[in-house]
Backbone bond lengths (Angstrom), bond angles and torsions (degrees), N, CA, C in turn:
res aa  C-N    CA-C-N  psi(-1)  N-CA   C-N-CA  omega(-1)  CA-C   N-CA-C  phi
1 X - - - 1.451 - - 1.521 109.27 -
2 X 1.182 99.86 124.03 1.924 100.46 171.91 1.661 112.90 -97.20
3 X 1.408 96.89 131.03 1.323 99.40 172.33 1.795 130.97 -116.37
4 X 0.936 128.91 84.09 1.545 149.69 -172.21 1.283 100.11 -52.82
5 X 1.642 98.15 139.41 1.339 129.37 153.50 1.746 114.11 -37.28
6 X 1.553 111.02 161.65 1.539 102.21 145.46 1.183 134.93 -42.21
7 X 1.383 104.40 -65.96 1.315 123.54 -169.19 1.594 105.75 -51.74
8 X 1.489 114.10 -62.10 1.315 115.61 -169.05 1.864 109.78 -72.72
9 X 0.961 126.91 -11.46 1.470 137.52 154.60 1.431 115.25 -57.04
10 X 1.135 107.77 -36.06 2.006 107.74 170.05 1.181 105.00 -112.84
11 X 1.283 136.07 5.53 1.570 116.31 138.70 1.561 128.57 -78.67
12 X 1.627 95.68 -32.70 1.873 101.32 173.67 1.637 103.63 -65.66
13 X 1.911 129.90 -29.94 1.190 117.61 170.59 1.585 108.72 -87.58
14 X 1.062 131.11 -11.40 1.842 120.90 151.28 1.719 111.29 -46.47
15 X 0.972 102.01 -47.63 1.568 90.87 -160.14 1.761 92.10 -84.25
16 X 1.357 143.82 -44.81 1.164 136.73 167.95 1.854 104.77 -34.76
17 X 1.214 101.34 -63.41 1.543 99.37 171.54 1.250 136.55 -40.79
18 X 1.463 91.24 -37.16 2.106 90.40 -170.94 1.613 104.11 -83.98
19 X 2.094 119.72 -17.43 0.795 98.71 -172.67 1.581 120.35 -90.50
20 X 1.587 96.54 -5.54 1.423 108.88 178.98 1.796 105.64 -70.54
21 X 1.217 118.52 -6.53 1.496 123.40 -150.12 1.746 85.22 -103.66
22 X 1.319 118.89 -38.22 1.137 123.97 177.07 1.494 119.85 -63.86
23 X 1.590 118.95 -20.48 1.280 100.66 -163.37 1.268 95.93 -114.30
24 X 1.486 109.95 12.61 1.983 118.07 162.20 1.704 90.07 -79.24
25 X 1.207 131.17 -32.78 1.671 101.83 -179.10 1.178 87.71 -87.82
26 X 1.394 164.97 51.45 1.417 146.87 132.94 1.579 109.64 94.80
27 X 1.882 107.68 20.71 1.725 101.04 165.35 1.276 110.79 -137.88
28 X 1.806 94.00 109.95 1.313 107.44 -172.26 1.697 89.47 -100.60
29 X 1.180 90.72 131.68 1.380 116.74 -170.72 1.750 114.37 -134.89
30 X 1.301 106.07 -0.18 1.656 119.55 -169.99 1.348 96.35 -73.02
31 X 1.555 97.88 141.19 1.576 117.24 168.82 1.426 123.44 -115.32
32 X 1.672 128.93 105.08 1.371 85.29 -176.60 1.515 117.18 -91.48
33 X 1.719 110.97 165.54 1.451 110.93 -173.50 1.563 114.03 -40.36
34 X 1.456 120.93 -43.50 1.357 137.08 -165.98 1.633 89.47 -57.47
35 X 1.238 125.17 -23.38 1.930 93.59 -169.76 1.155 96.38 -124.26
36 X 1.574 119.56 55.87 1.477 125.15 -177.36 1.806 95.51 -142.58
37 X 1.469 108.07 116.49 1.454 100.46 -170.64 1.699 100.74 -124.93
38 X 1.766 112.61 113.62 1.507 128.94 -155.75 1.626 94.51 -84.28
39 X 1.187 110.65 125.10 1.654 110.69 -179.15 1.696 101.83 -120.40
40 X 1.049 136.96 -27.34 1.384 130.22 179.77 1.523 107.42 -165.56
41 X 1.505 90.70 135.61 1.557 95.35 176.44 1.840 104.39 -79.53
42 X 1.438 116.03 153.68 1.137 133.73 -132.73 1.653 95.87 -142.85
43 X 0.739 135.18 -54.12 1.599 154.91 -178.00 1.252 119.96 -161.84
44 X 1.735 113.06 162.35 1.240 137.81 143.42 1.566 129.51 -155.88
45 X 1.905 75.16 142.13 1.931 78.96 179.71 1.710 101.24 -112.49
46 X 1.517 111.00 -146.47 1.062 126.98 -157.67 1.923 99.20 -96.64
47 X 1.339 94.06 -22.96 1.845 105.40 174.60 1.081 127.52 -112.39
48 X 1.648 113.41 -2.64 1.712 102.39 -163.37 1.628 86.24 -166.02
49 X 1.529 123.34 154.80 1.549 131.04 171.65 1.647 81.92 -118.71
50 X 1.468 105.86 129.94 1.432 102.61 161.69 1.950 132.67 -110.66
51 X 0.703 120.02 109.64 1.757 108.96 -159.89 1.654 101.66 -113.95
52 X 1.410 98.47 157.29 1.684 123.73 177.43 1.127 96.51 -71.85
53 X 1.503 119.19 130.80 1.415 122.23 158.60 1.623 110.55 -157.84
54 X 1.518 113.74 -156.30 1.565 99.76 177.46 1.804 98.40 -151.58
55 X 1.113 103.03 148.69 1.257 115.14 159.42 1.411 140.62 -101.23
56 X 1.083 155.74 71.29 1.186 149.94 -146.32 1.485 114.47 63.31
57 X 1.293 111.05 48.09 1.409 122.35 -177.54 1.059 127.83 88.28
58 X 1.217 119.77 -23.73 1.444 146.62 179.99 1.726 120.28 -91.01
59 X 1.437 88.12 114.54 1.453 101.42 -177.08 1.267 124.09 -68.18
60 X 1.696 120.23 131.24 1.638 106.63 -150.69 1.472 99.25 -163.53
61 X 1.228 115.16 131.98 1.723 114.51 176.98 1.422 118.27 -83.38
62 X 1.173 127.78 155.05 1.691 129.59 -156.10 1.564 106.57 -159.92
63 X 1.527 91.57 92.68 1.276 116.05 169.24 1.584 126.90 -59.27
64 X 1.133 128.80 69.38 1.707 124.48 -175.07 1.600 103.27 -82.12
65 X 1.482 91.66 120.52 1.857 108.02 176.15 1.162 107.81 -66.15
66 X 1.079 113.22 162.69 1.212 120.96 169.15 1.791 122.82 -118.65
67 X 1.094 113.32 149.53 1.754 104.60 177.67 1.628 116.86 -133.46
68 X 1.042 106.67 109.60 1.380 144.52 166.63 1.521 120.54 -71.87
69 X 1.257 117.69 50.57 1.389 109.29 179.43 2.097 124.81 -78.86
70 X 1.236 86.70 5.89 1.829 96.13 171.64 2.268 95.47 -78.11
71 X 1.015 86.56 -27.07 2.045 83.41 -159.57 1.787 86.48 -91.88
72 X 1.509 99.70 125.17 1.225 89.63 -176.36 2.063 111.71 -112.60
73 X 1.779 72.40 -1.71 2.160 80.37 160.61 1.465 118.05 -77.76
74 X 1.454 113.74 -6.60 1.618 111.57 -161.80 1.449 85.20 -85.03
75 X 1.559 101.16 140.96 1.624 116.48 169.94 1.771 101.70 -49.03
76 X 1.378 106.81 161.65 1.155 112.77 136.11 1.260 146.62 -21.16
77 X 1.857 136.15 105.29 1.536 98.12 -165.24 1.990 118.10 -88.31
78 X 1.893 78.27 -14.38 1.573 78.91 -173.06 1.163 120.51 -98.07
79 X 1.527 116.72 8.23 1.242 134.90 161.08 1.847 123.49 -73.08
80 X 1.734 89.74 -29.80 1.180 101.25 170.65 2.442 114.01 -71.93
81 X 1.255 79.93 -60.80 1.457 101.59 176.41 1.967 96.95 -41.21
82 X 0.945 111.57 -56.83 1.750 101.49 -161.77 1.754 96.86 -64.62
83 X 1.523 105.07 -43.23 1.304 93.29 -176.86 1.840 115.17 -74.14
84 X 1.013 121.61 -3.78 1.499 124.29 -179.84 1.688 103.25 -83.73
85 X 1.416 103.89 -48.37 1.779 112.81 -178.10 1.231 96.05 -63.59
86 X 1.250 124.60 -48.19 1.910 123.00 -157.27 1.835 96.84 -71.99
87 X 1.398 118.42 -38.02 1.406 127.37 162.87 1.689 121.89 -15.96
88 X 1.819 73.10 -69.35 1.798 97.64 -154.21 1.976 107.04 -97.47
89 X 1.253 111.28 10.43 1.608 111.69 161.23 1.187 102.68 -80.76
90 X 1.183 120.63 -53.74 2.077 129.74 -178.49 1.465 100.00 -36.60
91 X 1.520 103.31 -41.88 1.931 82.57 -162.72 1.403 133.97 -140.69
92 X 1.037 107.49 136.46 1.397 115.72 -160.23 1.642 110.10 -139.10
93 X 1.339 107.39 108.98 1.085 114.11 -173.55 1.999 112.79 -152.92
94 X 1.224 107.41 155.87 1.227 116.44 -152.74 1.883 106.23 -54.35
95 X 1.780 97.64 -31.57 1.539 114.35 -176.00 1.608 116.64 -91.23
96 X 1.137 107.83 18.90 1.721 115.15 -167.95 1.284 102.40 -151.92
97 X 1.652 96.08 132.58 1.765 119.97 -173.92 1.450 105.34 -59.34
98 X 1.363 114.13 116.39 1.193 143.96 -173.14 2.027 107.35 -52.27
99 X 1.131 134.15 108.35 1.218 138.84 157.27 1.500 119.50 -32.04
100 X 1.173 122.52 94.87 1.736 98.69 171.08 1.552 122.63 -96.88
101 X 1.596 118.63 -33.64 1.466 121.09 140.80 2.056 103.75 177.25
102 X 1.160 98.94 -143.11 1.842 110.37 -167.86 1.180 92.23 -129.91
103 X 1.614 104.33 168.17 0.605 119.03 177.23 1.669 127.17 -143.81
104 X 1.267 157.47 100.00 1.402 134.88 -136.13 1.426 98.63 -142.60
105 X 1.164 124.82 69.57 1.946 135.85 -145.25 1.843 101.43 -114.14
106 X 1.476 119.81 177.62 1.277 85.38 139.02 1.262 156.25 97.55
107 X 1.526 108.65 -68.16 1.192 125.22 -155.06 1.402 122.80 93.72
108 X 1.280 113.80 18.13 1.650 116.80 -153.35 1.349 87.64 -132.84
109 X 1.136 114.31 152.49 1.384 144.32 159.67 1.482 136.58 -119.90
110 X 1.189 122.62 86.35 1.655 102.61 -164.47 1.956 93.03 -142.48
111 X 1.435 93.45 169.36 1.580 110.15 169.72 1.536 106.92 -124.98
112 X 1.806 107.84 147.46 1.274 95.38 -170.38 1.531 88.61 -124.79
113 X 1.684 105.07 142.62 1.548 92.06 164.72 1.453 105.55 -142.58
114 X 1.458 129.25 -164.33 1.481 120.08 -157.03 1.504 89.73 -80.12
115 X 1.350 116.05 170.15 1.341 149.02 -169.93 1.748 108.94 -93.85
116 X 1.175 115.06 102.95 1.594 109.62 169.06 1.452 126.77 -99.14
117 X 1.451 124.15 90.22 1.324 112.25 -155.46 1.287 99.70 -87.69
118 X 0.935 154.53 13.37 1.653 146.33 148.66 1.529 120.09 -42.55
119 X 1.744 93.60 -26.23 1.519 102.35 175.49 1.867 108.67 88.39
120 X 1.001 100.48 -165.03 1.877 111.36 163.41 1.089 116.34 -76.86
121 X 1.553 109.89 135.60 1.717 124.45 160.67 1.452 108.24 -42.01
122 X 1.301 110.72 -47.16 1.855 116.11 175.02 1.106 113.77 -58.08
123 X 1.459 133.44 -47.11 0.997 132.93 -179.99 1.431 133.17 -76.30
124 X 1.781 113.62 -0.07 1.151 118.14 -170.16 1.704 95.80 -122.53
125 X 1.227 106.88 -20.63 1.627 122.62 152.63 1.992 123.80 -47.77
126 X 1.028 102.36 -76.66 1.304 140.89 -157.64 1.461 114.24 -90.52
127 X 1.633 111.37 -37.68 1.526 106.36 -170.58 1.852 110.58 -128.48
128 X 1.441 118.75 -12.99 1.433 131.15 -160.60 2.068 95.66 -117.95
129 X 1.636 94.28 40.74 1.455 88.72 -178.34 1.483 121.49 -86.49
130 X 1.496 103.94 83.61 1.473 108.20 178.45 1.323 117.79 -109.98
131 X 1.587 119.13 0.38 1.105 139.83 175.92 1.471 127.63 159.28
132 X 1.314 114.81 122.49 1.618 135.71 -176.84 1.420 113.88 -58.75
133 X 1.792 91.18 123.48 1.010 100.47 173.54 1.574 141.72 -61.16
134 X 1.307 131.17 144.06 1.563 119.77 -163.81 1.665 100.96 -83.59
135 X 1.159 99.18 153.60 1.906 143.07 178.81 1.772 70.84 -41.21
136 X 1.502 148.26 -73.36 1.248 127.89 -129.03 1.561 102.18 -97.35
137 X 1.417 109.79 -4.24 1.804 120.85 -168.02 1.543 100.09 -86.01
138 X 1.712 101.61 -42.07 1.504 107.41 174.42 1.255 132.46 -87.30
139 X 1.442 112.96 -1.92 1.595 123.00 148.55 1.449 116.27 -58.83
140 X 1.326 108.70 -49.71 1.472 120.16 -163.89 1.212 114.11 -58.88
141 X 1.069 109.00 -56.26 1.616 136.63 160.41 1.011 122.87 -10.55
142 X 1.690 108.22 -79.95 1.361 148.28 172.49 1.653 108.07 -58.56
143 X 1.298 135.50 -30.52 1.333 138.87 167.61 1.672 104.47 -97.78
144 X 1.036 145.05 -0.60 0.871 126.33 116.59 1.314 176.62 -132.14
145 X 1.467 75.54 39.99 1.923 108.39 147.32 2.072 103.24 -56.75
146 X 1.155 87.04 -68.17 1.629 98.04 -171.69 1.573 116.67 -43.68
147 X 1.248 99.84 -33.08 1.598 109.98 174.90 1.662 111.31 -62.77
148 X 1.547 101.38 -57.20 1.624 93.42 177.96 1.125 116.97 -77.89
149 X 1.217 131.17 2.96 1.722 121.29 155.97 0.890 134.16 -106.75
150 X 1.758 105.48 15.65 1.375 125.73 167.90 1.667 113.07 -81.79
151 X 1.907 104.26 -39.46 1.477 115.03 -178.33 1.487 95.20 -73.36
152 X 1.508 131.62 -49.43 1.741 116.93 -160.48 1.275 90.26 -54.73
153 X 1.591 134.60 -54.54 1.371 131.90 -153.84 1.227 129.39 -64.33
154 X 1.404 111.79 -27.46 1.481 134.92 171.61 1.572 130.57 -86.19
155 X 1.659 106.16 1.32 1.470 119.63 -173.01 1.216 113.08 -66.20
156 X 1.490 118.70 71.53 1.419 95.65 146.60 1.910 95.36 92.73
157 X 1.774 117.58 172.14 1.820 118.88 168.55 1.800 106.82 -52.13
158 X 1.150 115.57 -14.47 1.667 109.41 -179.23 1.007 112.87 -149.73
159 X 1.841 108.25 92.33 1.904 130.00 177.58 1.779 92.33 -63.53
160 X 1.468 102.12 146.91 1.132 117.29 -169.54 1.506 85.49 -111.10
161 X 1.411 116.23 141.72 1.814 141.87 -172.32 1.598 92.14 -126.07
162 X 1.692 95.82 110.12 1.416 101.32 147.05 0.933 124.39 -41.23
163 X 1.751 144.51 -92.20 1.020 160.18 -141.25 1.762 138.70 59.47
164 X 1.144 90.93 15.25 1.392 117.64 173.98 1.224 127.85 -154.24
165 X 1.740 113.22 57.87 1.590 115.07 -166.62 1.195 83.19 -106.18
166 X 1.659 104.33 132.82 1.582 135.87 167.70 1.650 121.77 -166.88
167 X 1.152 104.77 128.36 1.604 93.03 166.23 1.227 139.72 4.99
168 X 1.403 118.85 -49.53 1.626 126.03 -168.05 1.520 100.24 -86.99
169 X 1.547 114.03 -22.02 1.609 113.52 -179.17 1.874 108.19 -104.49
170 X 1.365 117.54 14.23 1.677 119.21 171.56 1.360 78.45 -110.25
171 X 2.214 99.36 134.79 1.415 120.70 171.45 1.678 93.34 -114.27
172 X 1.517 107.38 140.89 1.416 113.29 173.51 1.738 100.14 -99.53
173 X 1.299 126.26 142.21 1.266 126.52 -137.23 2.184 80.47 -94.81
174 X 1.295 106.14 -49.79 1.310 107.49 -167.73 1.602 92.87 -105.69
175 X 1.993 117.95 170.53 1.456 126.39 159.00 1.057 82.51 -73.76
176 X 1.451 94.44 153.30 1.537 142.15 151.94 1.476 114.52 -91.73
177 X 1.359 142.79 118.36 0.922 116.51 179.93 1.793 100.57 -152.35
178 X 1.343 117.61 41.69 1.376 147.15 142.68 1.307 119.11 179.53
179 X 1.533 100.03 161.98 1.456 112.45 173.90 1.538 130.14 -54.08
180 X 1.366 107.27 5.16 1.658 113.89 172.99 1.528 92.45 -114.45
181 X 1.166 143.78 -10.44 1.763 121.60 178.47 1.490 100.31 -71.27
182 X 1.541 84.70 146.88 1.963 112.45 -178.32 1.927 91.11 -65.71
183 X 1.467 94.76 138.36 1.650 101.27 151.32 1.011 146.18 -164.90
């Protein structure tokens, strides 16, 4: 059983709130924890553990925030979270990890979105060197990277800026595991 602070008790009901606030404009996007089943942890950063799991059959990564209320330089987390959810309803596009919804259950906080088991561009670069990729794999690639930062950039009176495009943040949707696989 976890037991929370004040403070972090009305941030775990902030984010319950904003998502209830969301599904008064008509996007229900709520997950509850119960139909979210965690099979492997996947990453971690300094804000979020992210793990493989599935939702309704569907294989899907699940970012659970984390809250740190001793660090009082760490951003906001649920300030972060509303602006990540409010992000990822806008967009949907063929080159960008698909939204499946939030979650604010619990005590938990997380976002779930589809599952890319290809892993990282970095990692299929840099660490899975069993053979180089071909001149037409790394076009593809590379155009469509360019494609999805052609749609964030073009959204609408306010283009949305990554600001952190690198390798470790491009997901390849499938392995690669020669220079003749489609990608």
């Amino acid at each position: 059983m976890q037991i929370f602070g004040q403070n972090q008790r009305s941030e775990l009901e902030q984010a319950g709130d904003f998502l209830a606030e969301e599904l008064k404009k008509g996007q229900d996007f709520r997950i509850k924890i119960e139909d979210l089943l965690f099979e492997k942890s996947i990453g971690s950063g300094a804000s979020a553990d992210v793990y493989k799991g599935s939702y309704k059959e569907m294989d899907v990564a699940i970012k659970k925030l984390k809250f740190d209320l001793s660090n009082t330089n760490a951003s906001n987390p649920i300030k972060e979270f509303k602006r990540e959810v409010s992000t990822l309803i806008k967009v949907r596009h063929p080159n960008l990890v698909l939204f499946v919804g939030a979650c604010a259950d619990k005590g938990h906080v997380m976002i779930v979105t589809e599952y890319c088991s290809g892993g990282s561009l970095f990692s299929l670069l840099h660490e899975k060197k069993t053979f180089n990729l071909s001149n037409k794999q790394k076009f593809r690639m590379a155009l469509d990277i360019a494609k999805g930062m052609n749609f964030l950039h073009t959204q609408g009176d306010t283009p949305i800026l990554h600001r952190d495009l690198k390798s470790l943040n491009l997901l390849v949707y499938e392995p690669v595991t020669s220079e003749h696989d489609y990608v």
